[in-house]
N, CA, C and O atoms as a Tinker XYZ file with bonds, in Angstrom:
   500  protein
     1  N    -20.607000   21.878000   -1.420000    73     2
     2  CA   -20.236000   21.981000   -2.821000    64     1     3
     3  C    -19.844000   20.600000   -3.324000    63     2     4     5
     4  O    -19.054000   19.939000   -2.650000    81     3
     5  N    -20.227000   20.224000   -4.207000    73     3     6
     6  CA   -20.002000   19.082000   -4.994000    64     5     7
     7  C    -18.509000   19.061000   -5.865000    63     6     8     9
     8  O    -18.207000   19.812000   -6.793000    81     7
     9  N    -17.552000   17.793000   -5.173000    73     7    10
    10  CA   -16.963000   17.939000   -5.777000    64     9    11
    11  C    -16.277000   18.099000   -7.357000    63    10    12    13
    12  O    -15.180000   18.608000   -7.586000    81    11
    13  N    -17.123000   17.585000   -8.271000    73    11    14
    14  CA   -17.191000   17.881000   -9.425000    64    13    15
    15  C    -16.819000   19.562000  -10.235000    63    14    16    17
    16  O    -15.986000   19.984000  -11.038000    81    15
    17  N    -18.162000   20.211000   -9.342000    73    15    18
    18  CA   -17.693000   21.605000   -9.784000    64    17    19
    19  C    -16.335000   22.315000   -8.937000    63    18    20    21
    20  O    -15.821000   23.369000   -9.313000    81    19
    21  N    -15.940000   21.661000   -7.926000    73    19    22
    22  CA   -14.607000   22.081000   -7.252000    64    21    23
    23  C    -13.345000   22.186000   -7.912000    63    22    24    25
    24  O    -12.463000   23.044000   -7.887000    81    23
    25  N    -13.491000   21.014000   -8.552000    73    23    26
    26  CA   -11.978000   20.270000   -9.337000    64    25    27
    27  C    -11.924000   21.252000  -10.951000    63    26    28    29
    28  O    -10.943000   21.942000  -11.227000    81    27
    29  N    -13.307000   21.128000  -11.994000    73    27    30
    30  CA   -13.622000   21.577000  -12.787000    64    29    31
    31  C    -13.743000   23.265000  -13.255000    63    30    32    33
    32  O    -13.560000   23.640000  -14.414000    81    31
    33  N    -14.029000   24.025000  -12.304000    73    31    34
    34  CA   -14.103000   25.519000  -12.345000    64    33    35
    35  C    -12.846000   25.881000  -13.092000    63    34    36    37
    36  O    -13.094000   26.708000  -13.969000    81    35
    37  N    -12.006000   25.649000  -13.053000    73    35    38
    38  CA   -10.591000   26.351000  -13.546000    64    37    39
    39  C     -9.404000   25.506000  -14.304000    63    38    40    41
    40  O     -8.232000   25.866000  -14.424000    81    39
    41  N    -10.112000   24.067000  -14.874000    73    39    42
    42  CA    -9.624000   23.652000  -15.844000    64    41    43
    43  C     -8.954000   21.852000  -15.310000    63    42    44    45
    44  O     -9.124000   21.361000  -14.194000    81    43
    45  N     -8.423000   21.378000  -16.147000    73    43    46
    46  CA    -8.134000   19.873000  -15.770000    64    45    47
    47  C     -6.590000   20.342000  -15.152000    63    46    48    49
    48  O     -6.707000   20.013000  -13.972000    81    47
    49  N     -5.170000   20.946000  -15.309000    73    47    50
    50  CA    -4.119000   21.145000  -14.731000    64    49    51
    51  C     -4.710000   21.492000  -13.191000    63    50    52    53
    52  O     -4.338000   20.889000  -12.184000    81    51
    53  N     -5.680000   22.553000  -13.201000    73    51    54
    54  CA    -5.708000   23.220000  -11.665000    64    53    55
    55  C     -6.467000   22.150000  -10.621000    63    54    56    57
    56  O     -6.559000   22.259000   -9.398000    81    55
    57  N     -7.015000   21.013000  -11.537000    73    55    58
    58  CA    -7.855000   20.290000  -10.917000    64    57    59
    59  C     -6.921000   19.032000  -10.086000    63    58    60    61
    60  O     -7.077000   18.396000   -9.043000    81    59
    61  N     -5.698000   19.082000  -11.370000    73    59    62
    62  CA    -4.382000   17.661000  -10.709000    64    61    63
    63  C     -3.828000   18.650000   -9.474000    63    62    64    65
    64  O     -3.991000   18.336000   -8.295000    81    63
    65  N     -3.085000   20.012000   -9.931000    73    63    66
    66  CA    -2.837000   20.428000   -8.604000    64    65    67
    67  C     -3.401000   20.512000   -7.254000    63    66    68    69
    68  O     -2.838000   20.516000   -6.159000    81    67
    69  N     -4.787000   20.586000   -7.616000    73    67    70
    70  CA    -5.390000   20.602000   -6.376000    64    69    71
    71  C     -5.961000   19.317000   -5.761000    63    70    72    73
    72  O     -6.756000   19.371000   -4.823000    81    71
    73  N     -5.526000   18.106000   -6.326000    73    71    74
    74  CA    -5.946000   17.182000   -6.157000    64    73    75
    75  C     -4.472000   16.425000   -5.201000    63    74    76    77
    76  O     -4.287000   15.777000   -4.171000    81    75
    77  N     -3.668000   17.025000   -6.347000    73    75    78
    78  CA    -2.114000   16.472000   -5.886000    64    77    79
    79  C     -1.611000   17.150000   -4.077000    63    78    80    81
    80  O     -1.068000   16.432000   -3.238000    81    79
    81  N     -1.863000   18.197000   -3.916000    73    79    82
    82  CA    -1.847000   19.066000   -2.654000    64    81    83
    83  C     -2.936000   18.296000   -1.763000    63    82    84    85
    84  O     -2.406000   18.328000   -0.653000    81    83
    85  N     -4.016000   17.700000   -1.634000    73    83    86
    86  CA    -5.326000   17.404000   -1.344000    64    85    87
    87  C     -5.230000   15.946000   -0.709000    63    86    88    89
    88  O     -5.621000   15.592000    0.403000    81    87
    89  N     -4.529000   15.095000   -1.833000    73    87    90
    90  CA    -4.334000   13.663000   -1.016000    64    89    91
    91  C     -2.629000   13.443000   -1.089000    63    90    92    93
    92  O     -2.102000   12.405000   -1.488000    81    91
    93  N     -1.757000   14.884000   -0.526000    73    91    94
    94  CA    -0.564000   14.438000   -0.081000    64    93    95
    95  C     -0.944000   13.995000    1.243000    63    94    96    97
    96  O     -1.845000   14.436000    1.958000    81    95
    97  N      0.009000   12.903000    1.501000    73    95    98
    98  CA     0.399000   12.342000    2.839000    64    97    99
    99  C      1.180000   12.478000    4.433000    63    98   100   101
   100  O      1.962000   11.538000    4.579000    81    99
   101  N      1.159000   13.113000    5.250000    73    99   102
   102  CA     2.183000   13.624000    5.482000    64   101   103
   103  C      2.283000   12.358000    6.961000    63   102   104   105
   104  O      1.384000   12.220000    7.790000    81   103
   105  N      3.408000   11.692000    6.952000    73   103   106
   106  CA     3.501000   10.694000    8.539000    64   105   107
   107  C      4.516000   11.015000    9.181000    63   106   108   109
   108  O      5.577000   10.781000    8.602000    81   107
   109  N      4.596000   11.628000   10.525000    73   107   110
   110  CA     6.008000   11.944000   11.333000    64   109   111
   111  C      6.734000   13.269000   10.262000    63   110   112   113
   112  O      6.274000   14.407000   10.172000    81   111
   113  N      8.017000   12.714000    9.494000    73   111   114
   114  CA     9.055000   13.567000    8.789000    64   113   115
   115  C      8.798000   12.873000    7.844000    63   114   116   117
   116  O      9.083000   13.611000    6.901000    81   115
   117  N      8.399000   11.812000    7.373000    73   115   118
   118  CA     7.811000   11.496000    5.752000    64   117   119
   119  C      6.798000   12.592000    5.264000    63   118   120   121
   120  O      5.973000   13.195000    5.950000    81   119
   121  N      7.096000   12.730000    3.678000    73   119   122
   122  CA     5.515000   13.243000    2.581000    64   121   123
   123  C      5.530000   12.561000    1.474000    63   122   124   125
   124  O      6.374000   12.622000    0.580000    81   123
   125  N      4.402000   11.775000    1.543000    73   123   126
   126  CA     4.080000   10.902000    0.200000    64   125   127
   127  C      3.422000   12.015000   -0.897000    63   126   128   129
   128  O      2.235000   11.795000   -0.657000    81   127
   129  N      3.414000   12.716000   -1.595000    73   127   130
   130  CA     3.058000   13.118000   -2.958000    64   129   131
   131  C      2.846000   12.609000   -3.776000    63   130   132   133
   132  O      3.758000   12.430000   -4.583000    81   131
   133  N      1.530000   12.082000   -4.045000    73   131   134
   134  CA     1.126000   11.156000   -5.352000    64   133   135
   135  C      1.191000   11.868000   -6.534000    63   134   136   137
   136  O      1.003000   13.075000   -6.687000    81   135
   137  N      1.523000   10.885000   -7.502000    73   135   138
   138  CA     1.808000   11.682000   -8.978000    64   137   139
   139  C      0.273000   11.295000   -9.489000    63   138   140   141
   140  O     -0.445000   10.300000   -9.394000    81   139
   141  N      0.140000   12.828000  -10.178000    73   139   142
   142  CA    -1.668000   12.211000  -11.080000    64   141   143
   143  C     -1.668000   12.144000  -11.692000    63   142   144   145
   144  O     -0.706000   12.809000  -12.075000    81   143
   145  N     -2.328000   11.535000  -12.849000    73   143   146
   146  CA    -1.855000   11.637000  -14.387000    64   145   147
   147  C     -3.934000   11.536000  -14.424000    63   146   148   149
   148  O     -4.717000   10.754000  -13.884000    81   147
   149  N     -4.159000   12.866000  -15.425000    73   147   150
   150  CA    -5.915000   11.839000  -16.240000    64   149   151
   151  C     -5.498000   11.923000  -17.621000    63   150   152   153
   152  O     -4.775000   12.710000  -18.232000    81   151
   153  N     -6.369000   10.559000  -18.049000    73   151   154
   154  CA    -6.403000    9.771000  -19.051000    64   153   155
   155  C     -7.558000    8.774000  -19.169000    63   154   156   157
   156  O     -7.912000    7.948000  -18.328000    81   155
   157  N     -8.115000    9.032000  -20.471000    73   155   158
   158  CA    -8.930000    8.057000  -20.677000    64   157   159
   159  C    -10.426000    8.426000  -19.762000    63   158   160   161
   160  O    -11.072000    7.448000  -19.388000    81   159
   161  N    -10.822000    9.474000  -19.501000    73   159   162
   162  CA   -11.544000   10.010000  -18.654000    64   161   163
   163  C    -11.308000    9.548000  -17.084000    63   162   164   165
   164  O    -12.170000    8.857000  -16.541000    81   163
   165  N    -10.360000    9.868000  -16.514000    73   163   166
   166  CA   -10.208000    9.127000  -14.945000    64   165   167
   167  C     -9.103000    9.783000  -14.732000    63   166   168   169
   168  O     -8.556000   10.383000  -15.657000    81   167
   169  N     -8.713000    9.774000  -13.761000    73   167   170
   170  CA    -7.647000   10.369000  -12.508000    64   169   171
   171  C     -6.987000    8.755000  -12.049000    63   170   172   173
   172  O     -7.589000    7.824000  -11.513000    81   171
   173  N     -5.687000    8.829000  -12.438000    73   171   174
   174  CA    -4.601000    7.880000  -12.224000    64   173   175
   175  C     -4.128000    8.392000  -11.121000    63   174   176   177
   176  O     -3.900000    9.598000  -11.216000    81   175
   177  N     -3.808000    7.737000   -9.720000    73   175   178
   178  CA    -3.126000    8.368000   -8.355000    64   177   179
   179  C     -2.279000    7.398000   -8.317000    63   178   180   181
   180  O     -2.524000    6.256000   -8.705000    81   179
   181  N     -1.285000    7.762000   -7.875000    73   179   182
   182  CA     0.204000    6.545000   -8.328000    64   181   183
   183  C      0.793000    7.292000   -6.346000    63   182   184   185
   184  O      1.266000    8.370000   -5.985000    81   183
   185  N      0.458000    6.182000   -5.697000    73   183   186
   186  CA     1.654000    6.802000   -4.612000    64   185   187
   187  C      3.041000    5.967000   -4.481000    63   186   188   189
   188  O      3.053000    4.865000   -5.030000    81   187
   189  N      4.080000    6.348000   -3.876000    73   187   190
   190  CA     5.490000    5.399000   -3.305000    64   189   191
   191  C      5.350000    5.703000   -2.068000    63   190   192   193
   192  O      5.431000    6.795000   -1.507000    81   191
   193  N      5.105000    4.539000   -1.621000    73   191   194
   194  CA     5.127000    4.161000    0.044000    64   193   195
   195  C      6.384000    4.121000    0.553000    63   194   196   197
   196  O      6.054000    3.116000    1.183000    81   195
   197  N      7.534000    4.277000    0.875000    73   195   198
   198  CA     8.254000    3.343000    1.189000    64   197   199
   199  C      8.880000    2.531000   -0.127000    63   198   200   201
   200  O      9.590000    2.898000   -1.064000    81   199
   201  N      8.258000    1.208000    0.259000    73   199   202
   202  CA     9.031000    0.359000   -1.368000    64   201   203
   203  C      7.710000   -0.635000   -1.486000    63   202   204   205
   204  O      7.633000   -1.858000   -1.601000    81   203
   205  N      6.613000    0.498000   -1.401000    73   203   206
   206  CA     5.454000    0.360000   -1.499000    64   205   207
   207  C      4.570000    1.011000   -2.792000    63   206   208   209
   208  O      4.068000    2.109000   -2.555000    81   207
   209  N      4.331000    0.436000   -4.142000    73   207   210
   210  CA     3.693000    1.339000   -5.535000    64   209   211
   211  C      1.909000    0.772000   -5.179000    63   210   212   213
   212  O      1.438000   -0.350000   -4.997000    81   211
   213  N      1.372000    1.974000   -5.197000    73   211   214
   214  CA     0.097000    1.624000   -4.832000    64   213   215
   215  C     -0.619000    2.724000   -5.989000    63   214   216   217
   216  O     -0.015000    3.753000   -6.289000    81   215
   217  N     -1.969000    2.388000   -6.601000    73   215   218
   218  CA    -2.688000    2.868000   -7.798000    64   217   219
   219  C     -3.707000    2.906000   -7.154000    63   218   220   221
   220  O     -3.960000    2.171000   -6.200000    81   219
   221  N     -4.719000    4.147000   -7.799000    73   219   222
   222  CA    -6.115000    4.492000   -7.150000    64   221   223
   223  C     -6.591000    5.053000   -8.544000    63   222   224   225
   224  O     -6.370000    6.249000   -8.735000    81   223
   225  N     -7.089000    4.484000   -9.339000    73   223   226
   226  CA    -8.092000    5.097000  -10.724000    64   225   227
   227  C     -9.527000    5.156000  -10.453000    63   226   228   229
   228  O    -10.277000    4.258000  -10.070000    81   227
   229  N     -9.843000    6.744000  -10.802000    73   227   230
   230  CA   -11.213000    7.130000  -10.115000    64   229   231
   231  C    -11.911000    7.856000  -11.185000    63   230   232   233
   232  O    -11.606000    9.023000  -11.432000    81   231
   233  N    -12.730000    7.304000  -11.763000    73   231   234
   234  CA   -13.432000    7.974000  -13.356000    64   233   235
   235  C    -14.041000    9.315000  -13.467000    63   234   236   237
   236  O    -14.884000    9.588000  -12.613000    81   235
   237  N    -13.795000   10.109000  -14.273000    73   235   238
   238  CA   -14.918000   11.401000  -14.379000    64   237   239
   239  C    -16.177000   11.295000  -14.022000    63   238   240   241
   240  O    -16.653000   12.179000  -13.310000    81   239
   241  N    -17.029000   10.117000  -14.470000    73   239   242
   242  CA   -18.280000    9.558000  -14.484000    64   241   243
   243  C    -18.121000    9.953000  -12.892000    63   242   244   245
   244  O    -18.427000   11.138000  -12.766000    81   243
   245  N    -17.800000    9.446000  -11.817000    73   243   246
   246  CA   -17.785000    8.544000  -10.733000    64   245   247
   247  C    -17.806000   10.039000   -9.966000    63   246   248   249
   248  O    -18.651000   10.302000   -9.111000    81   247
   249  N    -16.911000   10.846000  -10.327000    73   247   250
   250  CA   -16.828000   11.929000   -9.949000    64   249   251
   251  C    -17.980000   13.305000  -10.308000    63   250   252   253
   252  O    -18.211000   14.276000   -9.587000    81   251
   253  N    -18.337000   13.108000  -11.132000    73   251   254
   254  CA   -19.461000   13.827000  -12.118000    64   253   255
   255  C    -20.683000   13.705000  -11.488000    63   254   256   257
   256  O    -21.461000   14.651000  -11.373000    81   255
   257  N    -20.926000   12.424000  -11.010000    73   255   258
   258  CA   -22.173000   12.103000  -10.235000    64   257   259
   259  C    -22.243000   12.034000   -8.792000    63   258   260   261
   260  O    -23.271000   11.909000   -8.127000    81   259
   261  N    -21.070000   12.124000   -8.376000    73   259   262
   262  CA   -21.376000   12.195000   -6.696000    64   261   263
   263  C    -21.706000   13.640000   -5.934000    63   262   264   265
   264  O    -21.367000   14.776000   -6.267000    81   263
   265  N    -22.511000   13.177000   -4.757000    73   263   266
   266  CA   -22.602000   14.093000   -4.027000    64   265   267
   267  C    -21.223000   14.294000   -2.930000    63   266   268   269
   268  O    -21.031000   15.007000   -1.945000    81   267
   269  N    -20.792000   13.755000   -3.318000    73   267   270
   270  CA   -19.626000   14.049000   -1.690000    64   269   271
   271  C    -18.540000   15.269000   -2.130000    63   270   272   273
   272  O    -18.100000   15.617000   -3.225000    81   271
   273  N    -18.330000   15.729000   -0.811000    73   271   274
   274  CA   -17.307000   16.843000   -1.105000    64   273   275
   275  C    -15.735000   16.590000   -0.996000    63   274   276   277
   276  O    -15.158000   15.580000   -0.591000    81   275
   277  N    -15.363000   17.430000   -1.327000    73   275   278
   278  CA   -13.589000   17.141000   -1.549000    64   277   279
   279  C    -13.282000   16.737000   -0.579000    63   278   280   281
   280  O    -12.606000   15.719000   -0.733000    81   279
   281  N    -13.496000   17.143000    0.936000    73   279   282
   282  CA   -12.729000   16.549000    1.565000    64   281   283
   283  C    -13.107000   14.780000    1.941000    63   282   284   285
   284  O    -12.549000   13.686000    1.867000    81   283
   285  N    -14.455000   15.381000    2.386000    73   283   286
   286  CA   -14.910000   13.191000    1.985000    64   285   287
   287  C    -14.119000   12.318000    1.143000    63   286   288   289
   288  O    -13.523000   11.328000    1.567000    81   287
   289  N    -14.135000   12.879000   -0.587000    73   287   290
   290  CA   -13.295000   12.050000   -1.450000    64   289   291
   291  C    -11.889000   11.526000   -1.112000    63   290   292   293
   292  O    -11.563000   10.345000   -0.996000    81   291
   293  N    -10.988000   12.795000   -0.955000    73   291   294
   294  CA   -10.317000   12.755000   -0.423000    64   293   295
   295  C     -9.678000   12.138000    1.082000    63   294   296   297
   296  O     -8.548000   11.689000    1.273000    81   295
   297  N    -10.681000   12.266000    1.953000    73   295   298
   298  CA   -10.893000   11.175000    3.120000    64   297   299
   299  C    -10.869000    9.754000    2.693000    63   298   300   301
   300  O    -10.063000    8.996000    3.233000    81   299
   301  N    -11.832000    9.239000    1.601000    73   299   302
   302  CA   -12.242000    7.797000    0.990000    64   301   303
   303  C    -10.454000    7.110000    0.323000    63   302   304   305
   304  O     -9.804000    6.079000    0.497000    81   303
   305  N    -10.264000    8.469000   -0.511000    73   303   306
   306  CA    -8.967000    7.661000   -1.482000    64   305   307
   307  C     -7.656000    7.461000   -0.296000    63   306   308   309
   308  O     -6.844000    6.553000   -0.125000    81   307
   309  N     -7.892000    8.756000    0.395000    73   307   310
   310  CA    -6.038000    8.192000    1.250000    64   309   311
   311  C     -6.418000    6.959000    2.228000    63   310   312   313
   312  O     -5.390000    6.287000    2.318000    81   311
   313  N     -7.407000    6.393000    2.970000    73   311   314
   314  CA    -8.483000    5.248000    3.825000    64   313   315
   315  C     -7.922000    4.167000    2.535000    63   314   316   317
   316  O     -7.233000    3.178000    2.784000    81   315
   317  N     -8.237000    4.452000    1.508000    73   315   318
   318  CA    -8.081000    3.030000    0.456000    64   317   319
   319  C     -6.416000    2.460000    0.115000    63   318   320   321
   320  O     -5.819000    1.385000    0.053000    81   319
   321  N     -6.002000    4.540000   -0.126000    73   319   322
   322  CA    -4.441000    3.991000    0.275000    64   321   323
   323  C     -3.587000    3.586000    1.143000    63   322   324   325
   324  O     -2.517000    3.062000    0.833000    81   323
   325  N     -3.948000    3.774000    2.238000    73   323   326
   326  CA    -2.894000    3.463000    3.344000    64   325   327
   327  C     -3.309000    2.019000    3.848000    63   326   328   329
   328  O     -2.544000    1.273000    4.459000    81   327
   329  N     -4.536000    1.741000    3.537000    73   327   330
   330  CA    -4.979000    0.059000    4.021000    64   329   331
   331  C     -4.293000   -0.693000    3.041000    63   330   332   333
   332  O     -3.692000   -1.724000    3.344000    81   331
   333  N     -4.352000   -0.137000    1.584000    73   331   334
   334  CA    -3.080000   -0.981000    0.605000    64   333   335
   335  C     -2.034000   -1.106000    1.053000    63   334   336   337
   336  O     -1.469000   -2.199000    1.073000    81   335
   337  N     -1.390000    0.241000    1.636000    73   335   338
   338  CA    -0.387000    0.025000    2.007000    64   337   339
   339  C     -0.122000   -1.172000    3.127000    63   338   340   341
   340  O      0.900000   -1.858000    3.129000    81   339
   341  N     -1.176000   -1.307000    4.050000    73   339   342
   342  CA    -0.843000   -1.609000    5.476000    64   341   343
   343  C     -0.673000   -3.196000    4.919000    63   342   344   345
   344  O      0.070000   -4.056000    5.394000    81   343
   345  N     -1.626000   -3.324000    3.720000    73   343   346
   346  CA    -1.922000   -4.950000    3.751000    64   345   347
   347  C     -0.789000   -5.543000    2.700000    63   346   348   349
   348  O     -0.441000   -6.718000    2.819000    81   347
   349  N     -0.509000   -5.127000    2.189000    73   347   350
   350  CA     0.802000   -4.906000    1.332000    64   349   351
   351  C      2.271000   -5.059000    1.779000    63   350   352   353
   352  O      3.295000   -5.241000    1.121000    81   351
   353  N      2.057000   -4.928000    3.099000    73   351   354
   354  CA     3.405000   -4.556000    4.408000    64   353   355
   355  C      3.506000   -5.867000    4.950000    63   354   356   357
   356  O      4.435000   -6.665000    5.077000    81   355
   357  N      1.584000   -5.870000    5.402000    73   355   358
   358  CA     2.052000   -6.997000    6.226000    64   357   359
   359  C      2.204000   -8.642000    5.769000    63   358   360   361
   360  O      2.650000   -9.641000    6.333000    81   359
   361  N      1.747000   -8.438000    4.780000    73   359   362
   362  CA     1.593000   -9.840000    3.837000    64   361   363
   363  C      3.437000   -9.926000    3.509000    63   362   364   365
   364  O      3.977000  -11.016000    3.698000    81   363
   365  N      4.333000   -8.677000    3.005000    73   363   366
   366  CA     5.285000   -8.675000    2.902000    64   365   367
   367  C      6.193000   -9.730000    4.495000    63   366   368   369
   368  O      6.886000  -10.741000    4.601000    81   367
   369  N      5.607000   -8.689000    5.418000    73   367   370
   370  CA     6.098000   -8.859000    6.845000    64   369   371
   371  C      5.829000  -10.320000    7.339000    63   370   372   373
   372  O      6.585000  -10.844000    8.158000    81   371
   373  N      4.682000  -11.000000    6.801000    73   371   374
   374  CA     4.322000  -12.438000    7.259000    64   373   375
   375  C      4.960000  -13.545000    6.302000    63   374   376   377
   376  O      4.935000  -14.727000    6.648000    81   375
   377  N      5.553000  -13.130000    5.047000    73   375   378
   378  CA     6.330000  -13.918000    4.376000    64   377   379
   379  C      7.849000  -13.848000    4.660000    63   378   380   381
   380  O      8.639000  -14.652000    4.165000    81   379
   381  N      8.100000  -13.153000    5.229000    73   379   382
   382  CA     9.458000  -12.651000    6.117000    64   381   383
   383  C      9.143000  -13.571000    7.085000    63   382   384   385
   384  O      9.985000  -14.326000    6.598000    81   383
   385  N      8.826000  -14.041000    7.762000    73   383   386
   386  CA     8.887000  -14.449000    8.849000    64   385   387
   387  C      8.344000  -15.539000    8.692000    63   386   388   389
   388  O      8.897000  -16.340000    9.445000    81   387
   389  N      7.335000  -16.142000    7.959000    73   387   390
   390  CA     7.094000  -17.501000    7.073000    64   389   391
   391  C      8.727000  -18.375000    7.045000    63   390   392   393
   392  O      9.116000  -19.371000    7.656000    81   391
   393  N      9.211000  -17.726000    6.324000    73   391   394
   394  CA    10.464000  -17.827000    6.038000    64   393   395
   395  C     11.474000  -18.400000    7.081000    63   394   396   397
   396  O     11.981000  -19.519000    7.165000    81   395
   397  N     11.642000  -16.978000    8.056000    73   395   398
   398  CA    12.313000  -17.374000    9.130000    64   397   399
   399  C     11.709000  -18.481000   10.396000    63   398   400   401
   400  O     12.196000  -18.975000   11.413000    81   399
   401  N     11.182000  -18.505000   10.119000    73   399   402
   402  CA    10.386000  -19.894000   10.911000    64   401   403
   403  C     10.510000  -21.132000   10.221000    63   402   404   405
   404  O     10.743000  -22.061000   10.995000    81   403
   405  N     10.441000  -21.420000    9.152000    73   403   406
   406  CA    10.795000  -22.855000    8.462000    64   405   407
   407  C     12.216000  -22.692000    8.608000    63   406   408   409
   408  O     12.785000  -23.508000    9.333000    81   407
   409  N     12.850000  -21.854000    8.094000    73   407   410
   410  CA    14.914000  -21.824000    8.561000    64   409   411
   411  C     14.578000  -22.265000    9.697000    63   410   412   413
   412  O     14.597000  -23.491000    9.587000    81   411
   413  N     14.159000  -21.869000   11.146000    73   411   414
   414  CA    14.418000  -22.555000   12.479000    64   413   415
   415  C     13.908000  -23.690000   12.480000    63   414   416   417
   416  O     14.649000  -24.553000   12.950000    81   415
   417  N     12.467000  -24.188000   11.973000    73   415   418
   418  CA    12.027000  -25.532000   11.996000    64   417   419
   419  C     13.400000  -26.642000   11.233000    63   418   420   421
   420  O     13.882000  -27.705000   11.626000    81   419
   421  N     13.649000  -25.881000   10.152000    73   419   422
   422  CA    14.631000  -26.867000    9.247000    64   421   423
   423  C     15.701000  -26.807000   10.461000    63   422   424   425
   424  O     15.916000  -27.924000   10.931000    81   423
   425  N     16.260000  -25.985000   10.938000    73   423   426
   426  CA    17.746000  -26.235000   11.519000    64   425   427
   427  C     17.455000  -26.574000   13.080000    63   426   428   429
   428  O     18.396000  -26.808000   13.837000    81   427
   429  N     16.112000  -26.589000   13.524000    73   427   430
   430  CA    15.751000  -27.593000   14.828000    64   429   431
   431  C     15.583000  -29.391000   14.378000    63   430   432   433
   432  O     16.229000  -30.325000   14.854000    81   431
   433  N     14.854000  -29.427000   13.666000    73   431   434
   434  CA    15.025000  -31.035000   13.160000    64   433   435
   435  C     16.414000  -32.023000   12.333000    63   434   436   437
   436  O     16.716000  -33.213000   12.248000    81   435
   437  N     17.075000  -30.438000   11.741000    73   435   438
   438  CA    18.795000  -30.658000   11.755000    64   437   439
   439  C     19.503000  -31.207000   12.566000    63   438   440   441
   440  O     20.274000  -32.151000   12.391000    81   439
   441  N     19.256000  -30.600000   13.550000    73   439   442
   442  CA    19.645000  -30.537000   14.980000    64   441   443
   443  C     19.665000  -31.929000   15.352000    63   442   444   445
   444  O     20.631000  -32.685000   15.454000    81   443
   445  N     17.982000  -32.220000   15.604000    73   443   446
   446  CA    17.684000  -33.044000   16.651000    64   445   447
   447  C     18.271000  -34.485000   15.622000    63   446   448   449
   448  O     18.509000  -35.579000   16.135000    81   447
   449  N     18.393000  -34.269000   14.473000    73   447   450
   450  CA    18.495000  -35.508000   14.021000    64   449   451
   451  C     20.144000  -35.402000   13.978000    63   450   452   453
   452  O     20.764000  -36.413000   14.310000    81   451
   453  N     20.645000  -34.605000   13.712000    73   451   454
   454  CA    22.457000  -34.915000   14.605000    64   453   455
   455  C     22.268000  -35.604000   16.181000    63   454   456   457
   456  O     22.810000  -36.435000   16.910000    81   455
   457  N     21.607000  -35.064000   16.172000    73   455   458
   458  CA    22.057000  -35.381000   17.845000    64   457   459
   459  C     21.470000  -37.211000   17.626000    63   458   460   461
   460  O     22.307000  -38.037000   17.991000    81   459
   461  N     20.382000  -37.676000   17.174000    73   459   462
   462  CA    19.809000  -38.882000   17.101000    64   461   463
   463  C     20.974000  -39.683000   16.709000    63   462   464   465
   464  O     21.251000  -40.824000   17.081000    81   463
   465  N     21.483000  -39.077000   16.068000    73   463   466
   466  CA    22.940000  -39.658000   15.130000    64   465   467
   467  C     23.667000  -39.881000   16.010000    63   466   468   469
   468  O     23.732000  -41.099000   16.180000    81   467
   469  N     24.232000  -39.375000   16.641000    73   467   470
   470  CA    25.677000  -39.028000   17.791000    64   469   471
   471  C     24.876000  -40.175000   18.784000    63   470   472   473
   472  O     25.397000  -41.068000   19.452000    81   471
   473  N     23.935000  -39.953000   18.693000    73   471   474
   474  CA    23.201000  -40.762000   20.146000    64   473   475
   475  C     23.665000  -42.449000   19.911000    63   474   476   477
   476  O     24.475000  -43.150000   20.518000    81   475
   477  N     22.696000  -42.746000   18.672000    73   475   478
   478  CA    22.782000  -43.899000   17.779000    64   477   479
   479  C     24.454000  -44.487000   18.351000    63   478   480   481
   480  O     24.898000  -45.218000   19.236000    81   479
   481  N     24.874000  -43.812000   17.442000    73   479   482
   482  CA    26.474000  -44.098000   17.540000    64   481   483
   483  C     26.910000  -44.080000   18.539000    63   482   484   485
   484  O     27.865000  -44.850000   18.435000    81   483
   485  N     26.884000  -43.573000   19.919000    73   483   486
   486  CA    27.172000  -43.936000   21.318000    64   485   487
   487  C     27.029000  -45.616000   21.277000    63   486   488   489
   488  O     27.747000  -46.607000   21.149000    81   487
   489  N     25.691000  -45.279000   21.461000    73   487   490
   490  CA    25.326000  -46.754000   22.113000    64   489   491
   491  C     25.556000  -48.360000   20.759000    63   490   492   493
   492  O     24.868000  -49.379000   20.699000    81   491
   493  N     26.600000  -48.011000   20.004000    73   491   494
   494  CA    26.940000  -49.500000   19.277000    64   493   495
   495  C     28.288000  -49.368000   19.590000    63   494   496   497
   496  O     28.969000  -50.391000   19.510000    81   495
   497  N     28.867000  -48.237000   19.960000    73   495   498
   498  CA    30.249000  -48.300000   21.150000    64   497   499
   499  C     30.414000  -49.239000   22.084000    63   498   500
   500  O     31.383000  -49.194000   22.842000    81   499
């Protein structure tokens, strides 16, 4: 069955509910529940990761013409979301630690140049 006539049979509300139930998330004791909003002919998917806001806008058109079925679609959009998420994390996670690595570079060459100091000053003793 094509998803088009899946979503469509019973109106645009039954189509967010079943869309909203369809690409919830569920990880361990987390559930991500994306909020849907359509507008403008398209399906707005808004998830919260974490302290993670990630968007997925997917057009009537886009939907109107495909052959794939709900669960495929559905397979495709949460694959698009959770790689946002992942890359989103870790770019977060590598500027974290960007970070903490220049603090140690800065307070190792701190360091070594106290100590050059103290050294210096020994030897005109």
């Amino acid at each position: 069955m094509r998803i088009y006539s899946t979503l469509f049979e019973e109106g645009i509300d039954n189509a967010i509910n079943l869309l909203s139930c369809a690409l919830t998330i569920v990880n361990i004791n987390d559930v991500f529940i994306p909020k849907i909003k359509y507008d403008f002919n398209s399906f707005l998917i808004q998830y919260d990761i974490c302290d993670v806001h990630i968007e997925h806008r997917i057009g009537l058109m886009e939907i109107q013409y495909s052959k794939m079925s709900l669960e495929e679609f559905v397979y495709n959009i949460k694959r698009h979301v959770l790689a946002e998420f992942f890359r989103v994390y870790e770019n977060r996670n590598k500027l974290m630690w960007d970070t903490v690595h220049d603090e140690i570079k800065q307070n190792t060459i701190s360091d070594t140049l106290k100590s050059c100091i103290k050294l210096a000053g020994d030897t005109h003793e």
